[in-house]
N, C-alpha and C positions, 0 to 999 in steps of 0.2 A: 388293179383289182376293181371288180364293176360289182353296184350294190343295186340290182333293179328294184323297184324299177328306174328306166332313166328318164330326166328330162326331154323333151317338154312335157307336163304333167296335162292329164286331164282331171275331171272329176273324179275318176275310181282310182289312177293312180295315187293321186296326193292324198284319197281318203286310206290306200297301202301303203305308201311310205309314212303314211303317221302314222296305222296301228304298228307296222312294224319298229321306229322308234318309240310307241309306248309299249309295247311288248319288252324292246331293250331295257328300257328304262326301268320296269317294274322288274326285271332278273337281278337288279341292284348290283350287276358286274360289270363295273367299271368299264374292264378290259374287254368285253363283250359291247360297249357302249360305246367305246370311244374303234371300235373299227369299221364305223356307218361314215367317220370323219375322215377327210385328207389329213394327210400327216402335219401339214401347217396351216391347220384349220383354227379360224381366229371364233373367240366366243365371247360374249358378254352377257357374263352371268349376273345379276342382280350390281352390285359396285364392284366384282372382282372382272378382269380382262384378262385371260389368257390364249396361250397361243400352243397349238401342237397337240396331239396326242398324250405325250406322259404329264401334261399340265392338266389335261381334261380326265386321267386316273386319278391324280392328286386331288383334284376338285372333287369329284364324285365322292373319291374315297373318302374323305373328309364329309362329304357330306350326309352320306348314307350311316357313318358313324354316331352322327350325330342324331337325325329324321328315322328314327325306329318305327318298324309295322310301314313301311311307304306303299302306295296304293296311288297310281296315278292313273289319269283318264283323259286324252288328248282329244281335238277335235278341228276339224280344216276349217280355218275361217275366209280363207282366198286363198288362189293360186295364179301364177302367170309362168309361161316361160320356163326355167329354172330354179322357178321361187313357190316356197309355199307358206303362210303365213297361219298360225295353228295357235288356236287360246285352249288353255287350260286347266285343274284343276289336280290337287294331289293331298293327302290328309298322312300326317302321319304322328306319331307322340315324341317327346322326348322322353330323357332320362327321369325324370320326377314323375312322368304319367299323365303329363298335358297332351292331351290331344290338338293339334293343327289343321286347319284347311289353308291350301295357298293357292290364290288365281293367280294366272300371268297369261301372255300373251308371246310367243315366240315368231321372228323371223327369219327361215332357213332359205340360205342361199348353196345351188348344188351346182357342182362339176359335171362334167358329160359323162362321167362313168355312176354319175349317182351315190358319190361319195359328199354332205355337205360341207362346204368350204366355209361359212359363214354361219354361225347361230347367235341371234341378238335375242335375249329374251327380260321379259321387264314382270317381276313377281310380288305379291303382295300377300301378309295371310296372316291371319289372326286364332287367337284361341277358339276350341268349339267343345262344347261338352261331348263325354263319351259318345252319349246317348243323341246325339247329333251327328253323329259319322253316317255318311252316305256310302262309304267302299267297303264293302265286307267279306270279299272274297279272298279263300286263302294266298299266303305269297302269290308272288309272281303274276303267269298270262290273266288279265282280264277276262272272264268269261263271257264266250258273244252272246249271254243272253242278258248282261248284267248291261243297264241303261247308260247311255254317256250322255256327256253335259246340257243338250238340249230338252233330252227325255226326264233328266233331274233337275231340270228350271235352273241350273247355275247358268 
């Protein structure tokens, strides 16, 4: 299975393969997320490691359980070769009505067919008042006129 674009990335690629992983990301299906990955694709998610495709449903699913209203916005911070390296930012509430913001920093490493083989991402995020939320566009695709993390000073 081939997920283009493929490596080696230039500038307009790697700025396509992130929106299309944060397009994934933001449909909050799993199973839709985890087929951008090789099937024994290793990830390090904040302190959890897992490996494979039905561990990265698990994780998701778990976690999109949790991170209600999710609203994510990626952006390329470097690229080489088969790598591309993408900080980020995502807001979403929990169960009681807290609102989140969380930054991180991701490193994706990809297969020739443009499946990534490797996701190292390192997250951090704090409470923000409602009335502090920067994403407000309904579920799902980002809309291309809505500002990403440079244009919003994160």
């Amino acid at each position: 299975m081939s997920r283009p674009p493929l490596p080696p990335f230039t500038d307009a690629t790697a700025a396509e393969k992130a929106r299309l992983a944060e397009d994934a990301w933001n449909s909050r299906d799993p199973a839709r997320v985890a087929l951008a990955y090789t099937p024994d694709s290793q990830w390090r998610n904040r302190a959890e490691f897992v490996t494979g495709r039905d561990a990265i449903v698990a994780l998701l699913t778990r976690k999109w359980a949790r991170e209600l209203d999710y609203r994510l916005v990626k952006e390329v911070w470097a690229h080489a070769g088969n790598r591309i390296a993408v900080r980020f930012a995502y807001e979403y509430r929990d169960d009681s009505g807290t609102w989140f913001r969380a930054y991180g920093n991701e490193n994706w490493q990809f297969d020739a067919e443009g499946l990534m083989e490797r996701r190292i991402a390192s997250i951090n995020e704090h409470p923000i008042a409602a009335e502090d939320r920067a994403f407000h566009w309904p579920p799902g695709r980002r809309p291309d006129d809505h500002p990403g993390l440079s244009a919003l000073g994160f």
